[in-house]
C-alpha positions in Angstrom: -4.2 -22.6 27.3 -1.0 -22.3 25.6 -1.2 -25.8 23.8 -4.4 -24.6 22.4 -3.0 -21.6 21.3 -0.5 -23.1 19.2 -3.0 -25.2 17.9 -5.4 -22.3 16.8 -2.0 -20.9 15.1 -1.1 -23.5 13.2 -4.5 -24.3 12.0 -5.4 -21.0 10.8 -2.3 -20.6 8.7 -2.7 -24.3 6.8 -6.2 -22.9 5.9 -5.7 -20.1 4.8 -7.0 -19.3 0.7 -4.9 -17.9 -1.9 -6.9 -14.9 -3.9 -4.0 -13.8 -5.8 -0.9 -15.3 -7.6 2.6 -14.8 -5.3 5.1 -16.8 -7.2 7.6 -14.0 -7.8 7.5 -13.4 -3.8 7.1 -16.8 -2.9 11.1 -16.7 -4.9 12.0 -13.6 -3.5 11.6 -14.6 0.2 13.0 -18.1 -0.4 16.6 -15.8 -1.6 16.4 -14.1 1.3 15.9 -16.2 3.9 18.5 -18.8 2.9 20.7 -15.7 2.9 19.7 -13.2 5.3 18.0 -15.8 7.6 15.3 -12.9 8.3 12.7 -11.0 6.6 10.3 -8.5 7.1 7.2 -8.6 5.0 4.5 -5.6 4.9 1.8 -4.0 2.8 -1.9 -2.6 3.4 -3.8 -5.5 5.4 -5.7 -7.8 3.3 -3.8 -7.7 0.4 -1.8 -11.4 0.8 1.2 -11.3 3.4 -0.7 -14.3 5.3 -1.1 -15.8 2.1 2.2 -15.7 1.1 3.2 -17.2 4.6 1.0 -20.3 3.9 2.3 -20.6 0.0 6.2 -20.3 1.5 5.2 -23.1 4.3 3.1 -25.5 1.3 5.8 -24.8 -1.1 8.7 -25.8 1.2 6.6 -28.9 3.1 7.1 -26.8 6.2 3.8 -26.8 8.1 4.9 -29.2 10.7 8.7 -27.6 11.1 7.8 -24.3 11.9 6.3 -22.2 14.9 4.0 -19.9 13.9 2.5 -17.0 16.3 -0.6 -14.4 15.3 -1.1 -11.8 18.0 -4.2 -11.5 16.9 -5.1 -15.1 17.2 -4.2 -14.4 21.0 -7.8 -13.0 21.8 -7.1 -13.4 25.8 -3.8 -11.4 25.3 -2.2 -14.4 27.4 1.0 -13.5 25.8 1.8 -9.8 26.5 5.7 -9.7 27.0 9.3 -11.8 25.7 8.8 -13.6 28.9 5.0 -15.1 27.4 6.0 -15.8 23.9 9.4 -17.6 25.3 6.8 -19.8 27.6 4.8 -20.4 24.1 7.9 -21.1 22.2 9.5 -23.7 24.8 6.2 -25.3 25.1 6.6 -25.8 21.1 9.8 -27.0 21.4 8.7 -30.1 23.4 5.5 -30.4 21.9 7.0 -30.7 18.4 11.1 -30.5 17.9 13.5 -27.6 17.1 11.7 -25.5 14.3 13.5 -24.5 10.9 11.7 -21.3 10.8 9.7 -19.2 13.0 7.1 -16.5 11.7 6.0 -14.0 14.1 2.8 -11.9 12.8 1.0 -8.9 14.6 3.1 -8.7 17.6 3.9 -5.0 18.1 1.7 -5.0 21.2 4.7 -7.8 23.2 7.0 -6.1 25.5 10.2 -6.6 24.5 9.8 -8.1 21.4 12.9 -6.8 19.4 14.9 -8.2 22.0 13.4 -11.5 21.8 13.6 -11.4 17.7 17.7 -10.4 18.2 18.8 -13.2 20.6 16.8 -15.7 18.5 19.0 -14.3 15.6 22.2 -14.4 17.2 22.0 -18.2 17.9 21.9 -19.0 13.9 19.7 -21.4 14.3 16.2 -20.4 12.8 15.2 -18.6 10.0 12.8 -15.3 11.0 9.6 -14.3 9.0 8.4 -11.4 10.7 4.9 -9.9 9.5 3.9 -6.4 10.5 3.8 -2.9 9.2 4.4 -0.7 12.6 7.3 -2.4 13.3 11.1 -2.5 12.0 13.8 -4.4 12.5 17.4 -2.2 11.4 19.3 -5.7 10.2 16.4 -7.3 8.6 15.4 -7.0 4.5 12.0 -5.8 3.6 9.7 -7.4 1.2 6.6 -5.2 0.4 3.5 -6.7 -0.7 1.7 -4.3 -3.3 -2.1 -4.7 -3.8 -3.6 -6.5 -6.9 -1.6 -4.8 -10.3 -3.9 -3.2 -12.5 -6.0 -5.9 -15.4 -5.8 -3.6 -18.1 -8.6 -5.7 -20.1 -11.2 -4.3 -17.5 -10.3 -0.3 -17.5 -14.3 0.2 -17.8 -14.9 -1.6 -14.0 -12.4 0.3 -11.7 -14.6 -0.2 -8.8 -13.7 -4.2 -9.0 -9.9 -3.5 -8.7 -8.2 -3.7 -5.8 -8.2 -5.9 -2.7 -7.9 -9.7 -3.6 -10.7 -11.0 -1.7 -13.1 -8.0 -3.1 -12.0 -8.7 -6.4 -13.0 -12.5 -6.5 -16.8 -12.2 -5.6 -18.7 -11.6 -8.8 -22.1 -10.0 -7.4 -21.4 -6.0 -7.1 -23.3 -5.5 -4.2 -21.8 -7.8 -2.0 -18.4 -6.5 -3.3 -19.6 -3.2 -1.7 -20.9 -5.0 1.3 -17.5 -7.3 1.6 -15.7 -3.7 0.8 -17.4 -2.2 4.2 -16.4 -5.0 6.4 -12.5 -4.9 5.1 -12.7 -1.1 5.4 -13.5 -1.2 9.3 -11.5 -4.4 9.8 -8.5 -2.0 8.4 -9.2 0.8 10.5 -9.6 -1.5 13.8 -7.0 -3.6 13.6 -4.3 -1.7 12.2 -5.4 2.1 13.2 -7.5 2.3 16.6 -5.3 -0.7 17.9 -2.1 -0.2 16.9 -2.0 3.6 17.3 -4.6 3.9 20.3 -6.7 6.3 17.9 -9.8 6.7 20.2 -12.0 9.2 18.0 -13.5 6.8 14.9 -15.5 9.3 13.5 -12.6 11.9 13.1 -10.6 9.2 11.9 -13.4 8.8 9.0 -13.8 11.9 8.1 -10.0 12.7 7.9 -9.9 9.6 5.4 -12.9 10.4 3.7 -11.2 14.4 3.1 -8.0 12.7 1.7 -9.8 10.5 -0.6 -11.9 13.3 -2.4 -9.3 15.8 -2.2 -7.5 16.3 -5.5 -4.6 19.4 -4.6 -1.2 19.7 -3.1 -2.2 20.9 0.6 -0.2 21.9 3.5 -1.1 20.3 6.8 -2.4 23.6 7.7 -4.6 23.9 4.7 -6.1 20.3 5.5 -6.5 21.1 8.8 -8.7 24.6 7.7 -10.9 22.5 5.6 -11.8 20.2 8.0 -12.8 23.0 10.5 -14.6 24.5 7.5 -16.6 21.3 7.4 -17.0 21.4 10.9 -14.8 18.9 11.6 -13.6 19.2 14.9 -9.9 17.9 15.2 -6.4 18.9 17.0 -3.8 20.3 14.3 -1.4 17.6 15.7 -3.9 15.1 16.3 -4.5 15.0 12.6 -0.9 14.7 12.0 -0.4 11.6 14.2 -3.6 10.4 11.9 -2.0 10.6 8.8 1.2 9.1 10.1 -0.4 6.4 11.3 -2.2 5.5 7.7 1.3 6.2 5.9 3.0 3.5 8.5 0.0 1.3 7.9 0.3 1.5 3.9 -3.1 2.9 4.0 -2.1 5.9 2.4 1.0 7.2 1.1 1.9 11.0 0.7 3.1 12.5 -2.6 5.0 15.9 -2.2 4.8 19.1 -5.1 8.2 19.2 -7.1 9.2 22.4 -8.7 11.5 21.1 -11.5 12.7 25.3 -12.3 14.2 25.3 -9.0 14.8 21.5 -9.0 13.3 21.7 -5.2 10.7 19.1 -3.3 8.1 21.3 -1.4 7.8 19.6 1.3 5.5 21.9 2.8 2.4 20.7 0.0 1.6 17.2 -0.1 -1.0 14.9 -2.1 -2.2 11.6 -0.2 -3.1 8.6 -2.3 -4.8 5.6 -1.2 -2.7 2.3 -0.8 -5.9 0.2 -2.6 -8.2 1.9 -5.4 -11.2 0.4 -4.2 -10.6 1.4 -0.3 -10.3 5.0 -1.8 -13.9 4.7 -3.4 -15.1 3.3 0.1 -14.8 6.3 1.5 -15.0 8.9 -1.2 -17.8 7.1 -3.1 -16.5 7.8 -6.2 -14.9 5.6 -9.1 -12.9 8.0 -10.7 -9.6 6.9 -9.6 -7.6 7.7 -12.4 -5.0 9.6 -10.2 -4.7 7.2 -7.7 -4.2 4.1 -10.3 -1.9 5.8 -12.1 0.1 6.9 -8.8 -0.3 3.2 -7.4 1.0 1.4 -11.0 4.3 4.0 -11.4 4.6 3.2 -7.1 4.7 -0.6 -8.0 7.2 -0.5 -10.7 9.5 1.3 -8.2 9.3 4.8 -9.8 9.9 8.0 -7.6 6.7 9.8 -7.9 6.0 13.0 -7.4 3.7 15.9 -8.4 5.4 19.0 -10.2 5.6 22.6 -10.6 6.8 23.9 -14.0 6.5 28.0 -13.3 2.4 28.2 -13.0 1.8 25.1 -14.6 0.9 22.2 -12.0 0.8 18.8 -13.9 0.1 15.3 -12.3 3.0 13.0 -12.2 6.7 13.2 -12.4 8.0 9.8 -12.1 11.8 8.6 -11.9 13.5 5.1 -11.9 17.5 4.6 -13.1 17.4 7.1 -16.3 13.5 6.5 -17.6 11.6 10.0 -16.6 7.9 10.2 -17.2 6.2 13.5 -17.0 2.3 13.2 -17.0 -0.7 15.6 -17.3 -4.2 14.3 -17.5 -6.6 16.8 -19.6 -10.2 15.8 -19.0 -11.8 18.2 -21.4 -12.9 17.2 -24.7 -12.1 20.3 -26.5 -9.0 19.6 -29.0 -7.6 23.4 -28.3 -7.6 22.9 -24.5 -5.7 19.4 -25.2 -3.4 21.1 -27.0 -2.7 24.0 -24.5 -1.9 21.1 -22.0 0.3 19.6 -24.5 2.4 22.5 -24.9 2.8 23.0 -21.5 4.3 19.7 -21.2 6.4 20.4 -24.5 8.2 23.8 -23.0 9.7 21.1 -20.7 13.3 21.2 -22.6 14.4 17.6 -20.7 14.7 14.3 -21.7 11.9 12.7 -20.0 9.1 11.2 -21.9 5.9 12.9 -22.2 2.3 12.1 -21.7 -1.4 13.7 -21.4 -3.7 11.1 -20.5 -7.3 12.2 -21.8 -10.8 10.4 -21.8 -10.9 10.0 -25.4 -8.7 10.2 -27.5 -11.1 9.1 -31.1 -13.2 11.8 -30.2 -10.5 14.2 -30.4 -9.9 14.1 -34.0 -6.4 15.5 -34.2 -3.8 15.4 -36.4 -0.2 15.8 -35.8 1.0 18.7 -33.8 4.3 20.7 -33.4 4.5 19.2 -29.9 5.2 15.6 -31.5 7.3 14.6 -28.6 4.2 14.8 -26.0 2.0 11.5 -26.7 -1.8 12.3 -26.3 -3.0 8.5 -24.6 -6.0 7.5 -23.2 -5.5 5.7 -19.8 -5.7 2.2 -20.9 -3.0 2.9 -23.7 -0.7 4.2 -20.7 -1.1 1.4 -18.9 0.0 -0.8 -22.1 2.6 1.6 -22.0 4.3 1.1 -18.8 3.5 -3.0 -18.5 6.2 -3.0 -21.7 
């Protein structure tokens, strides 16, 4: 049993397809392992940490020097505490030799583990590659694996970006199709598993909620609505939900910033979608301006935040080192109105650089206005504007 286990391991990381290019982390792990001699990687399932494994073993000629484990590859759940996996390891160890590096994946579910991961540490022998997102480990770096960046040259077909293996398949309707399968292969495996979640359909609709909501909401204001829609869900229940998506990079939560006061409301939160396309699966809509934008400014390591300026409520305020970017999107095609918004943004008396993001901007017709220092941009030009 266990021989064929670490057969089935090793075979399914040596086939494993590449959808998307990972040279920069393929670099970045190599640094830290040969300095750290452990890493973490994580990121929203389906988005290329396995991948990146394979690359890191094809680039380095390590296929044959390294144990590789995949609790989910463990279908019998044969290997359920330190105890197992030390059997499974040993066994390797004669089978093969001493491995160079050892990658452990999906193995939150083994009693024990941590303990396991430590003393195999302390010895200095091995390198560690641990892949997971419900887990930490205090001493280990974290490499985060962001879904697919944003191919500015097809702004017009948002509902083909996002998850590699989606994005590869050219007939739409199979995209939708393939988009379904990885939707409920996300919510199995890394929701009703990992966190026990027994109630699907609440999970759903809670997910389904977040994705068409478009306001800074309290969990008690959520919580309302979903009653109002006769959803029928436990205050805290709800909360352990949306936990469980943030530690699973399904979703992560935005909070209100009011810049007067300088003062994170903590209290009223915005919950974007860790893929665009998984957010259209449930909300069956392809505007996801918002959520692009979020996701881009998120990849380039900006602070993000929505903000408060007196009664004005605007987007985005993003911050990384001294750069400061405060964004409003206007979706009306009146000039006046784009102009009101402008101003609003111009009363702002900082140094951060200032943008409303319309639909289009030809149709607009203006000319220059007092408010020079707020750019009016349509999204694509944004995008242009943060890739420089």
């Amino acid at each position: 049993m266990y021989e064929e286990l670490l057969e089935q391991n090793m075979r399914f990381i040596k086939e494993q397809k590449m959808y998307r290019s990972l040279g920069t982390k393929l670099k970045e792990c190599v640094k830290i392992l040969n300095s750290n001699r452990i890493l973490t990687l994580s990121g929203l399932r389906h988005t290329g940490k396995t991948q990146l494994v394979h690359l890191l073993l094809e680039k380095t000629g390590s296929f044959n020097n390294s144990f590789y484990f995949n609790g989910e590859l463990d279908l019998m759940r044969s290997i359920k505490t330190r105890d197992d996996l030390t059997i499974l390891f040993d066994l390797y160890v004669r089978i093969q030799w001493v491995p160079k590096t050892i990658i452990l994946q999906n193995i939150n579910h083994i009693d024990g583990i941590k303990s396991f991961i430590s003393d195999l540490y302390k010895t200095e022998k091995y390198k560690i590659l641990l892949v997971w997102n419900t887990l930490r480990v205090s001493w280990a770096p974290n490499i985060e694996i962001f879904p697919l960046r944003i191919d500015k040259n097809s702004i017009n077909t948002a509902h083909f970006w996002g998850i590699p293996q989606v994005r590869i398949i050219p007939d739409s309707h199979y995209k939708r199709f393939l988009l379904q399968s990885i939707q409920s292969d996300i919510l199995i495996h890394e929701l009703l598993e990992s966190f026990t979640i027994k109630n699907t359909s609440s999970l759903r609709a809670l997910l389904t909620y977040l994705a068409r909501s478009s306001s800074y909401q309290s969990l008690r204001e959520i919580h309302r609505s979903l009653k109002d829609h006769s959803i029928d869900i436990s205050l805290l229940t709800m909360i352990d939900y949306i936990n469980a998506a943030i530690s699973t990079k399904v979703l992560s939560r935005s909070y209100l910033h009011d810049i007067k006061n300088n003062n994170t409301i903590t209290s009223k939160a915005q919950y974007y979608f860790w893929d665009v396309w998984l957010r259209s699966s449930f909300s069956n809509s392809f505007d996801s301006r918002y959520n692009l934008i979020y996701l881009e400014l998120k990849t380039l390591w900006y602070e993000v935040s929505g903000w408060l300026s007196g009664r004005f409520q605007f987007a985005f305020r993003a911050l990384k080192s001294n750069s400061i970017l405060s964004i409003a999107f206007e979706d009306s095609q009146d000039k006046n109105e784009v102009r009101k918004t402008a101003r609003k943004l111009h009363k702002l008396s900082d140094n951060s650089h200032k943008y409303v993001i319309v639909q289009n901007k030809n149709s607009l017709t203006m000319r220059k206005f007092v408010e020079e220092s707020v750019k009016i941009v349509e999204l694509q030009e944004f995008l242009e504007i943060l890739g420089n």
